[in-house]
N, C-alpha and C positions, 0 to 999 in steps of 0.2 A: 379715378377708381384705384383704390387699394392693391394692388399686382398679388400680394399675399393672399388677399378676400377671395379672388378669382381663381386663386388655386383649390382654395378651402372649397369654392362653391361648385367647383371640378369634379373634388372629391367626391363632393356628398351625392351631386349626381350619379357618380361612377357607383358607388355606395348602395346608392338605393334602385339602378337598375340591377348592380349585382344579386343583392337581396330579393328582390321580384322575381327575376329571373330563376334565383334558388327555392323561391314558395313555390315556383310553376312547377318546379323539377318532382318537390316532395308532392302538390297537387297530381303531376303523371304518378308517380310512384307509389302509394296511394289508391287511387282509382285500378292499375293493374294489379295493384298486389290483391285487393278486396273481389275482383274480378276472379281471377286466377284462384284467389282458395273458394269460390261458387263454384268455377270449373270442376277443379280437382275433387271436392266435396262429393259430386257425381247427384245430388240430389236439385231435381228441378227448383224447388223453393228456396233449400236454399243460396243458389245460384241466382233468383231473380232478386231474393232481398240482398243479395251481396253485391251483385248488379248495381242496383239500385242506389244503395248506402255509397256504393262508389263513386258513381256517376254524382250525385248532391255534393258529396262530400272532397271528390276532388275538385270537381265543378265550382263550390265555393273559396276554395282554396286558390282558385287559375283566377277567378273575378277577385280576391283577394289581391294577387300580385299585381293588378294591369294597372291600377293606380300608379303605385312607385316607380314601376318601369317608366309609365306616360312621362310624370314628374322628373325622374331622374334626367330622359333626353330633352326635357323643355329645359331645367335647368341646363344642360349642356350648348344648348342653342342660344340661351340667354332669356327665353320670352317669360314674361311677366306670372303667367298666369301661374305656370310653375311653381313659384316661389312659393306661392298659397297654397297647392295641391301639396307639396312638396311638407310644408309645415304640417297640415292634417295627418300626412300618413308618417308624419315622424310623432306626434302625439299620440299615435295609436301602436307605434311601434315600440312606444314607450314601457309597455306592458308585455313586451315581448322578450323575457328574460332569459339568457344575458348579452345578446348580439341584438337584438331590435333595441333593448335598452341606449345601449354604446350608441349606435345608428343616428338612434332617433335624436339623445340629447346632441348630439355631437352635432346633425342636422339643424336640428331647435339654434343650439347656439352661433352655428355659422350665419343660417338664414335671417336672423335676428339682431344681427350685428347693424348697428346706425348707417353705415355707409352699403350694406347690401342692398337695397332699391336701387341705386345706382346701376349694379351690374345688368338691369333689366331691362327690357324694353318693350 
């Protein structure tokens, strides 16, 4: 195995749980902040639809990032499945301009490399 490969495939781990990790941050941030101006608002309504929009909205944001986090420590660990979780949420991150972009191709290209099956198990 490539010594180089295993570094890159390091990376992308470390890469993509940091990435997760920063979608969950803006998914909390997000959710309070939409909360908070319902609060402040002082009207019951709307406080429940601000509530609400928050709760979906960061709620899809927190199920957004669990993939990449998952992916990123499987690659870490080496196992297999990773590798393919790991590819999906770099093609979709691909649309994520201009840091999901970087991520994702930089991902794409490490994961894709001929001798990367190798690193897996």
């Amino acid at each position: 195995m490539n010594r180089n490969l295993d570094t890159h495939i390091k990376i992308v781990g470390w890469l993509n749980i940091a990435s997760g990790i920063l979608l969950l941050l803006i998914a909390a941030l997000v959710f309070f902040i939409l909360v908070f101006a319902g609060i402040i608002s002082n009207d019951q309504d709307a406080m429940l639809i601000t509530g609400l929009v928050g709760v979906f909205v960061g709620g899809f944001l927190a199920v957004l990032s669990i993939p990449g986090i998952l992916g990123g420590y499987g690659l870490l660990r080496g196992l297999s499945w990773a590798r393919y979780l790991t590819l999906v949420v770099s093609f979709l991150n691909l649309f994520n301009v201009p840091i999901g972009t970087v991520v994702g191709g930089y991902s794409i290209w490490v994961l894709l490399q001929p001798e990367a099956p190798e690193a897996f198990h």
